[in-house]
C-alpha positions as CSV (number, residue, x, y, z in Angstrom):
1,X,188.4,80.7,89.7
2,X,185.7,82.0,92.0
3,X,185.8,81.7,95.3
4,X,182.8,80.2,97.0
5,X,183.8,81.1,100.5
6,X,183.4,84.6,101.5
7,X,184.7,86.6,104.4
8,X,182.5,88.6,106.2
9,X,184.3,90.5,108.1
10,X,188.6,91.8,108.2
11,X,189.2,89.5,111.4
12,X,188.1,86.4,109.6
13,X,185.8,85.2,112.1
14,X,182.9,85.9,109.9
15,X,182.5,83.8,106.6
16,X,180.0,82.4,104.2
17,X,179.9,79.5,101.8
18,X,177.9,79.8,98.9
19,X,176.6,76.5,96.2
20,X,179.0,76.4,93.5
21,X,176.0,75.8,91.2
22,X,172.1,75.6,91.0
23,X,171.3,79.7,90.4
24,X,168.1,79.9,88.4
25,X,168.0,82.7,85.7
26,X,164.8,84.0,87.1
27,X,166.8,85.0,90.5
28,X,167.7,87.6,89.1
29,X,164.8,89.0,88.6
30,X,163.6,88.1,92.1
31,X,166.8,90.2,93.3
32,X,165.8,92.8,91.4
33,X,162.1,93.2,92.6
34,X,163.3,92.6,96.2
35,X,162.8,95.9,98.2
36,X,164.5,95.6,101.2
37,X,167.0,93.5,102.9
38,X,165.0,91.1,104.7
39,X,163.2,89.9,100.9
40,X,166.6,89.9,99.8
41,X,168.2,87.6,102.6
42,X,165.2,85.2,102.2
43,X,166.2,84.9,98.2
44,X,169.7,84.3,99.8
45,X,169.7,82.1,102.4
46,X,168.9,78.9,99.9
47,X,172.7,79.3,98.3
48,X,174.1,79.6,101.6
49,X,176.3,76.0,102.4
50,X,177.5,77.1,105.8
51,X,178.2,80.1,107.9
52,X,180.2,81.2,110.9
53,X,179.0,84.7,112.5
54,X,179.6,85.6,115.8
55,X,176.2,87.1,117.2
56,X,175.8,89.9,119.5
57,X,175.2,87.9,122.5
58,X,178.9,86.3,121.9
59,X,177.8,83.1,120.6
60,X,178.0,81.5,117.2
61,X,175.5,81.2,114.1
62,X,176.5,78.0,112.2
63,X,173.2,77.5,110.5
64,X,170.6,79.8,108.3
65,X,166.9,78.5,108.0
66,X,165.2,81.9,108.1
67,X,166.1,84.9,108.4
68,X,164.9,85.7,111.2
69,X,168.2,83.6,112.8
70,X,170.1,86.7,112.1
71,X,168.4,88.3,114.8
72,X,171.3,89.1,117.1
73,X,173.7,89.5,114.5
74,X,175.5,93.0,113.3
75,X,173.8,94.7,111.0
76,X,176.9,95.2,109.0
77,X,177.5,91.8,108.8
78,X,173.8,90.8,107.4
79,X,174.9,93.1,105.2
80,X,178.5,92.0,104.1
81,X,176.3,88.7,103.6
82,X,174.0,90.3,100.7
83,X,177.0,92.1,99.5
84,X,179.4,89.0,99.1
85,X,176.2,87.0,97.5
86,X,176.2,89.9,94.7
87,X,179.8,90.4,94.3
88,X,180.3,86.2,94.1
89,X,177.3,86.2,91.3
90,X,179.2,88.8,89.4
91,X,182.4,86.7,89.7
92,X,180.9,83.4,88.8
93,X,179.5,84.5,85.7
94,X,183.5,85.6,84.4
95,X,185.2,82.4,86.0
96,X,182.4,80.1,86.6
97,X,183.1,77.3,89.6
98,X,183.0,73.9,87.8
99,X,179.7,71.7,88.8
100,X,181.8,68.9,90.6
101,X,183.0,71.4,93.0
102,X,182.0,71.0,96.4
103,X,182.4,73.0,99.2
104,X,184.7,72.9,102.2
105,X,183.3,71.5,105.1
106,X,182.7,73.9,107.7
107,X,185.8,73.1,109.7
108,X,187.8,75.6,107.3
């Protein structure tokens, strides 16, 4: 089964949850025509449940509403984040998460 929390980094203090359910067949077409990271992000951050990253400045990003709050963060971890989205797609469309799946809350 597919795992809709993602580590973003080898320590673990990095990590994304993505919606079990809810992707639209057109996203990936919108992925697709995306030409950078920032248009990719903004396709992302919808499917995005919760999020722990450490910034640069030493504190911590619990919430995404643009992303422009990514600001102070790595650029290796913005990255990992468009990464894991692609590699959980991939995995969800072999062992799809079952609809009545909810997330963990964000004390995990």
């Amino acid at each position: 089964m597919t795992d809709i929390k993602r580590l973003l980094s080898e320590d673990g203090e990095a990590w994304v949850v993505f919606k079990p359910s809810g992707y639209p067949f057109k996203l990936r077409k919108q992925l697709k025509e995306a030409n950078n990271d920032e248009a990719v992000l903004a396709l992302v951050l919808p499917y995005v449940v919760s999020i722990h990253i450490p910034t640069i400045g030493g504190t911590v990003l619990d919430k995404l509403t643009s992303v422009d709050d990514l600001a102070d963060v790595e650029e290796r971890t913005a990255a990992q984040i468009i990464y894991q989205f692609y590699e959980f797609r991939g995995e969800r469309n072999y062992a799809p998460i079952p609809k009545n799946s909810s997330p963990p809350s964000q004390d995990t």
